[in-house]
C-alpha positions as CSV (number, residue, x, y, z in Angstrom):
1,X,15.9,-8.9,4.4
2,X,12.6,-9.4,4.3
3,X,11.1,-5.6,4.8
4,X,13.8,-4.3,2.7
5,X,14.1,-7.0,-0.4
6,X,11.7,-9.4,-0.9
7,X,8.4,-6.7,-0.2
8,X,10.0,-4.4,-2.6
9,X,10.7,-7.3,-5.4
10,X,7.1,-8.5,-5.0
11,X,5.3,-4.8,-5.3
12,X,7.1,-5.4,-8.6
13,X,5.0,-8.4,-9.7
14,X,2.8,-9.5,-7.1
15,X,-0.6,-6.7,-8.0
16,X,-0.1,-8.1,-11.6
17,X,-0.1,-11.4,-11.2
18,X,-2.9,-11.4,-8.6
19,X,-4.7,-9.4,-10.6
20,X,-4.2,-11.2,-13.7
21,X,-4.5,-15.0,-12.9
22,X,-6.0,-15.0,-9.4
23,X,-8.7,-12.4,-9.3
24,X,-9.3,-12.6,-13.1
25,X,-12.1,-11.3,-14.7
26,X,-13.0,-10.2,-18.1
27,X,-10.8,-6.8,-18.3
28,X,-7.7,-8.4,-16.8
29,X,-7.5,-12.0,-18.2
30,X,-5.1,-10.5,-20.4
31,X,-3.6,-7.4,-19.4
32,X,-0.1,-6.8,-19.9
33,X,2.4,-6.1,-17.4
34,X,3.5,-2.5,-18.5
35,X,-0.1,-1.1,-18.7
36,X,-0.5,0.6,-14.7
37,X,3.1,-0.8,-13.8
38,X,4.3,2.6,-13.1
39,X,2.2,2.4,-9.8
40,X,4.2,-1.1,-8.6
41,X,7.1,0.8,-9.7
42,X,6.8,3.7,-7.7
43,X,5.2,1.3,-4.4
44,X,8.7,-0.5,-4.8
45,X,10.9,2.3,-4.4
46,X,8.3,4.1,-2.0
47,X,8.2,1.0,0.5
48,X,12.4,0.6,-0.1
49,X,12.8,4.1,0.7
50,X,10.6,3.4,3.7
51,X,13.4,1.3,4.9
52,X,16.5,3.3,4.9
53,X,14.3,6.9,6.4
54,X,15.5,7.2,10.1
55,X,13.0,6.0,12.5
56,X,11.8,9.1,14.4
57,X,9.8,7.7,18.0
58,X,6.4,8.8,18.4
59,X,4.9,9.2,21.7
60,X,7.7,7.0,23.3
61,X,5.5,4.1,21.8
62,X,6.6,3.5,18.1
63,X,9.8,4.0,16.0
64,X,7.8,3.0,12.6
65,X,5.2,5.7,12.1
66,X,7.1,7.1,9.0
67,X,7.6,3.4,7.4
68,X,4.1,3.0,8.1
69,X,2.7,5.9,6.7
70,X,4.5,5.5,3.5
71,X,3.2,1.9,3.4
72,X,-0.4,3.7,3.1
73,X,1.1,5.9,0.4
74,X,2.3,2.3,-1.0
75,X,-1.6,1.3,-0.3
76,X,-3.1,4.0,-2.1
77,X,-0.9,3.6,-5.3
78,X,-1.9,0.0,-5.4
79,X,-5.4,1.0,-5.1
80,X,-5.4,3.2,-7.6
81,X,-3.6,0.3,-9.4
82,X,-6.4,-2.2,-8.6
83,X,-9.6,0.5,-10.2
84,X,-7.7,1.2,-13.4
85,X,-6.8,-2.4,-13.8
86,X,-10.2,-3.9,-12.8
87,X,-11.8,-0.7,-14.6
88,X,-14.3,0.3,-11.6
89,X,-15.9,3.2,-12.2
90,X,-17.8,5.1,-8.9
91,X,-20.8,7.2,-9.8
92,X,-20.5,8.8,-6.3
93,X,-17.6,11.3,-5.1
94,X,-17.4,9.2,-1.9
95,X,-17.4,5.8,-3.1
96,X,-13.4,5.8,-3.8
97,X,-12.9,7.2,-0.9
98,X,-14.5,4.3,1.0
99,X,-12.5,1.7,-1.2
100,X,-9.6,3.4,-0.1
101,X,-10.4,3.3,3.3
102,X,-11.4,-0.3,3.3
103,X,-8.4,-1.4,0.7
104,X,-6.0,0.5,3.0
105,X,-7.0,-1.0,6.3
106,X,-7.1,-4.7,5.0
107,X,-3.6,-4.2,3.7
108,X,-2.7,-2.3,6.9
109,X,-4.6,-5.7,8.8
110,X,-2.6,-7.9,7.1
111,X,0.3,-6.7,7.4
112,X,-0.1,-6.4,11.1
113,X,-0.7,-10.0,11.2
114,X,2.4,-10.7,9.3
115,X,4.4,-8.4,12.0
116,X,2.6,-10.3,14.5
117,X,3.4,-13.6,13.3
118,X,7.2,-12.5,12.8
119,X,7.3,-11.2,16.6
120,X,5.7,-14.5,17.2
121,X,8.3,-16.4,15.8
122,X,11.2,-14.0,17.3
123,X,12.1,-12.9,14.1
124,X,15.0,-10.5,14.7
125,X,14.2,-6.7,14.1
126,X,10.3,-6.8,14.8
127,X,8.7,-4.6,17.2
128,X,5.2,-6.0,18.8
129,X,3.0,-3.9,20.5
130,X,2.5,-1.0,18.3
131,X,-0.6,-2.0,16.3
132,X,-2.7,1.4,16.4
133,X,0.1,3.4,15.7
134,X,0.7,1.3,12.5
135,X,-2.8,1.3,11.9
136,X,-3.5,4.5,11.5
137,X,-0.4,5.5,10.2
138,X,-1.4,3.4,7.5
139,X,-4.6,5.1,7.1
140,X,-3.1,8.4,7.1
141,X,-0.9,7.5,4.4
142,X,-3.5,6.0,2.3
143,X,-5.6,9.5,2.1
144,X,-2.5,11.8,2.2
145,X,-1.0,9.7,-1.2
146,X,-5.2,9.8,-2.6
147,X,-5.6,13.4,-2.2
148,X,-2.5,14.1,-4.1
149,X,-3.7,11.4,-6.5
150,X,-6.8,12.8,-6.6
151,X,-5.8,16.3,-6.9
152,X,-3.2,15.9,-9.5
153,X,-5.9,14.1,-11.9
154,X,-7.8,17.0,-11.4
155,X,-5.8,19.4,-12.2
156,X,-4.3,17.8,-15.3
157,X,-8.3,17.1,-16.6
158,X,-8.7,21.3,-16.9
């Protein structure tokens, strides 16, 4: 219930609100809802969608590289989210990808520590054990959802 209806429900409000009233600053104290929500729209149905894929075993060591890998597509959208929201602008080609990297792999942290607690707790349906896997699934993800990002910006620019 938790993977499949409260994470989708709060990718619907959750970037806004923490973006608006928690880490405020001058060019989101007031920014709407609709402007960007098409990215929390699309994580919503990317990370449900996540839920209902079969889970394929990798390596005989993980059944949730797919729903981890579209939760770094889910990472990416919501960084891409966060720099048009907070307005960041790079002058260097490499500095998104590095906020990327690092925005992808604190999600990815946390939400290993959130699987971690669950398992912890014996919360029914969560697999311990399979950190690196999600880890870098996450990571992969994150720059296969930024490339097409990036690319498609590109392209639509010329």
């Amino acid at each position: 219930m938790i993977y499949t209806i409260v994470i989708p429900l709060l990718l619907l409000f959750a970037p806004w609100a923490i973006v608006r009233f928690l880490f405020s600053t001058k060019q989101t104290s007031k920014l709407p809802y609709l402007k960007n929500a098409g990215f929390m729209w699309v994580s919503a149905g990317l990370w449900f969608v996540s839920q209902i894929l079969p889970k394929v075993p990798i390596a005989g060591q993980t059944d949730t590289f797919i729903m981890h890998t579209i939760g770094g597509l889910v990472a990416a959208l919501l960084y891409v989210y966060s720099v048009k929201s907070y307005q960041i602008k790079f002058e260097a080609w490499w500095q998104p990808w590095i906020g990327l990297f690092l925005f992808t792999s604190g999600l990815g942290v946390l939400n290993e520590l959130f699987e971690f607690f669950l398992y912890s707790i014996g919360w029914p349906g969560v697999i311990g054990g399979d950190e690196w896997w999600d880890l870098t699934a996450n990571t992969l993800g994150g720059f296969v959802a930024y490339c097409a990002f990036s690319l498609t910006v590109r392209f639509n620019k010329s």
